[in-house]
C-alpha positions in Angstrom: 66.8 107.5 105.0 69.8 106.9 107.0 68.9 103.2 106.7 68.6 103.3 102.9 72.5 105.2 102.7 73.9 102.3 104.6 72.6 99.6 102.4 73.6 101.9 99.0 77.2 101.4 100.9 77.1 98.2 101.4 76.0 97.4 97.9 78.4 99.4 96.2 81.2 97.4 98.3 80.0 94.3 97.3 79.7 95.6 93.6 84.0 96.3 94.3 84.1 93.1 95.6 82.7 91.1 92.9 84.7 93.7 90.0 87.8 92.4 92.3 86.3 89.0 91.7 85.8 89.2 88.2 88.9 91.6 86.6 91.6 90.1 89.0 94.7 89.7 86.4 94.4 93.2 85.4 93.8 94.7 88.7 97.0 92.6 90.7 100.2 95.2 89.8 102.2 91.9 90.3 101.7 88.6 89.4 100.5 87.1 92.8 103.3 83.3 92.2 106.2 85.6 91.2 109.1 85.6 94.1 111.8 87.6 94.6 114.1 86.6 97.4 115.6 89.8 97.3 112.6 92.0 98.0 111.5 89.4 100.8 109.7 91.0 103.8 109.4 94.8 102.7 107.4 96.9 104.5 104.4 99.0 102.8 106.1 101.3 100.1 104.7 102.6 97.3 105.9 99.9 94.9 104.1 97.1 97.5 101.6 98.8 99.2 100.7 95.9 100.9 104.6 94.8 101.6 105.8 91.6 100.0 106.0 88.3 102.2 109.0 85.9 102.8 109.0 85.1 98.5 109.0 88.8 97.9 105.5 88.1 96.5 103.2 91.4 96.6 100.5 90.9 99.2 97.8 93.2 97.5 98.2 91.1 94.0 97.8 88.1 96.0 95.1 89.3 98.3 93.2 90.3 95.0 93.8 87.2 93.9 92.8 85.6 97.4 89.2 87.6 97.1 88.8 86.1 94.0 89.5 82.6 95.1 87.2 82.9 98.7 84.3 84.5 96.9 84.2 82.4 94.2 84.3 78.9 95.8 82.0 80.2 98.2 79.3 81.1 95.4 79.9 78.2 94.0 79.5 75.5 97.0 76.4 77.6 98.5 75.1 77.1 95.0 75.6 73.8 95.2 74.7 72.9 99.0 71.5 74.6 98.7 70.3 73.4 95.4 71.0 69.6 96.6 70.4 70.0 100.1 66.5 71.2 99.4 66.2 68.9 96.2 66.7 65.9 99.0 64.8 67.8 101.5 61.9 68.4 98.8 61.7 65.0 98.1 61.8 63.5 101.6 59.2 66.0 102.7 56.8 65.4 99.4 57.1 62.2 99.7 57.6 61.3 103.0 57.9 57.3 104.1 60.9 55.4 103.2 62.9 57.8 101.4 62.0 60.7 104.7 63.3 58.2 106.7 66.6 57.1 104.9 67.1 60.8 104.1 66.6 62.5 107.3 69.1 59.7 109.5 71.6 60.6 107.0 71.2 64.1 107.6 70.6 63.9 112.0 73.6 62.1 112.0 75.4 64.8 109.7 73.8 68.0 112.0 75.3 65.4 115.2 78.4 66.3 115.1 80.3 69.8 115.4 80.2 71.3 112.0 84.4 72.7 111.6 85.1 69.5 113.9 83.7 67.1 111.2 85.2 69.6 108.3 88.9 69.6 109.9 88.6 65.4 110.0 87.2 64.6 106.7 89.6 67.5 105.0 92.7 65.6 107.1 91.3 62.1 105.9 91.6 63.5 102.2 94.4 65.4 102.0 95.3 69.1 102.3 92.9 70.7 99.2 91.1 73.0 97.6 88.4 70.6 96.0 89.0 68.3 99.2 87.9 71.2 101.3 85.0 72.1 99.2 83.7 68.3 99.4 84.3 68.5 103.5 82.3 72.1 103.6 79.8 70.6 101.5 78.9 67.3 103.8 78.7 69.7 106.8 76.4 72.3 105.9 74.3 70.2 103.4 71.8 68.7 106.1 70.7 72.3 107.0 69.0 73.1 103.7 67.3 69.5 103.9 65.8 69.8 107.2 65.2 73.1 106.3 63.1 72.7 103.0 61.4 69.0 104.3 59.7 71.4 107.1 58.5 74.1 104.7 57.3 71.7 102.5 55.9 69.3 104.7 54.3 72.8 106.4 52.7 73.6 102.8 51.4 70.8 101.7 49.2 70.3 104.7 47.6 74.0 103.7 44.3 73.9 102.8 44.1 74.7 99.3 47.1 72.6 98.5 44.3 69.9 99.7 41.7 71.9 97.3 44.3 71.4 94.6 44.9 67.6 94.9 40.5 67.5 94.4 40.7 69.3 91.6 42.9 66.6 90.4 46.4 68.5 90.3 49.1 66.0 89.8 51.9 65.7 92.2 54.2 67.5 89.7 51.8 70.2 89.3 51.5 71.3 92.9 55.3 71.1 93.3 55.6 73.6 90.7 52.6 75.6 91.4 52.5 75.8 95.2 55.3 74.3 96.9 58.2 75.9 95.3 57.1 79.6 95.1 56.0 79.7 98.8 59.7 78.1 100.2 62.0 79.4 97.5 62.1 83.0 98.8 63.7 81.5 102.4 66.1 79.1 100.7 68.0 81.8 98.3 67.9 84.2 101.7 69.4 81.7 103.8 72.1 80.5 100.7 72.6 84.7 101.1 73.2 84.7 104.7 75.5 81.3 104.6 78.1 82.9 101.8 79.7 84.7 104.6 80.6 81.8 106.8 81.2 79.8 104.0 84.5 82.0 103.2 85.0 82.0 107.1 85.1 77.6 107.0 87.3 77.5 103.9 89.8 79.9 105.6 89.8 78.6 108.6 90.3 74.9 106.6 93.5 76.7 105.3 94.7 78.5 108.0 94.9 74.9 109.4 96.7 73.3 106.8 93.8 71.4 105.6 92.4 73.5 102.6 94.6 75.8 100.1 97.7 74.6 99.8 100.8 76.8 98.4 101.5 78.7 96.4 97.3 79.5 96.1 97.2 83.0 97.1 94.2 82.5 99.6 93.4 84.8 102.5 93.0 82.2 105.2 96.6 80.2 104.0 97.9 83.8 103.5 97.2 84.3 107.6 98.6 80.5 108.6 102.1 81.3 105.9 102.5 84.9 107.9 101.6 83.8 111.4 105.4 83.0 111.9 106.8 86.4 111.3 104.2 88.3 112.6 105.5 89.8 115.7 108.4 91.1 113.6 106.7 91.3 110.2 102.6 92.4 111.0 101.7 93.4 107.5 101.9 89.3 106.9 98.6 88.8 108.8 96.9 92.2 109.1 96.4 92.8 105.4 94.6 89.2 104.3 92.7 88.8 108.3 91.4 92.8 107.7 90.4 91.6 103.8 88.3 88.4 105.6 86.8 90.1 108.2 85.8 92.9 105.6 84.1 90.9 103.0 82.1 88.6 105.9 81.3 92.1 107.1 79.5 93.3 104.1 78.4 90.4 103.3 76.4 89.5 106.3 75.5 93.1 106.5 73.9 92.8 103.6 72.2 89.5 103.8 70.2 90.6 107.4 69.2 93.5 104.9 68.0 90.9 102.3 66.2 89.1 105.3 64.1 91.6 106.1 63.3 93.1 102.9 
């Protein structure tokens, strides 16, 4: 029962989350690019609840704005890594040959290297960016989902009634759609769950390096890198976006080991 509480928790947070996500211009009090040198470096009042940062921009409008832009990009790329990475894997396990062979070199020599190692170069080779950190996130975590989904499928189609099937004269198409989709789709969309959460860790960690968000973008991880500066003398510069991350990974790896075992 105590069990079942925790996960209501957890899913009413990430409900909070995504209405963050979702109504973000009419939940900011402040417009999250608006500076005013004046107000610069305020501590939490009531009027910036968060305190204001070395623009006298609001923190809390731009961390609302920063939850919007982490989450978001993070839906979107997993979205996109999974659905390509197991359409490649699908097709070099299915078909096997050739196209396994060309496929899965390409992706050994991808899973070779250190995954934030090979992020941080191809991100500096591109040029400090939002879509050229999505691009370097993307070519490190794509190979996964293809070795991932070539072994389930290479695992199913050497079941026995997938062997009935092809007898019965099921076409190739027909068992893909039949028998080796339904029995690996469950563990892709689980593991695309479980891999939001350190998708938003990568992309701030791309920023807080100088090779992702680039100013003014109000996100949490170039938030951290544009405070780190002041924050012996100015905390509230760091705490309030590094607390926001850590929260939202919490919850949403919480969440996902729930989804695992479900």
């Amino acid at each position: 029962m105590k069990k079942d509480k925790f996960t209501i928790i957890l899913v009413i947070l990430l409900i909070m989350i995504l209405i963050i996500v979702v109504f973000a211009e009419f939940l900011a009090p402040y417009d999250p690019y608006q500076s005013n040198l004046q107000n610069a470096f305020m501590p939490p009042t009531s009027d910036h609840i968060f305190g204001t940062d070395k623009l006298g921009r609001d923190i809390f409008s731009r961390i609302i704005y920063g939850i919007r832009i982490s989450l978001s990009v993070s839906i979107i790329l997993i979205a996109m890594i999974s659905i390509i990475g197991s359409t490649l894997g699908i097709i070099a396990g299915y078909n096997g040959k050739l196209i396994d062979m060309i496929i899965m070199r390409i992706s050994d020599i991808l899973i070779s290297c250190p995954s934030m190692v090979l992020a941080i170069a191809l991100a500096g080779i591109m040029g400090a960016s939002l879509r050229n950190a999505m691009i370097a996130i993307f070519v490190v975590t794509i190979s996964k989902y293809i070795r991932l989904s070539r072994s389930m499928v290479i695992k199913v189609i050497n079941e026995d009634y997938i062997k009935s099937a092809k007898m019965a004269g099921t076409t190739k198409f027909g068992i893909l759609t039949r028998h080796v989709l339904p029995n690996i789709s469950q563990t892709l969309i689980v593991t695309a769950a479980t891999d939001i959460g350190a998708i938003i860790l990568e992309l701030s960690a791309l920023s807080f390096l100088g090779f992702g968000v680039s100013a003014p973008t109000p996100e949490l991880g170039l938030m951290v890198n544009e405070g780190r500066p002041y924050m012996l003398a100015y905390p509230w510069l760091v705490f309030y976006p590094g607390v926001t991350i850590a929260i939202i990974v919490t919850i949403i790896n919480l969440l996902s080991e729930k989804v695992r075992y479900w």
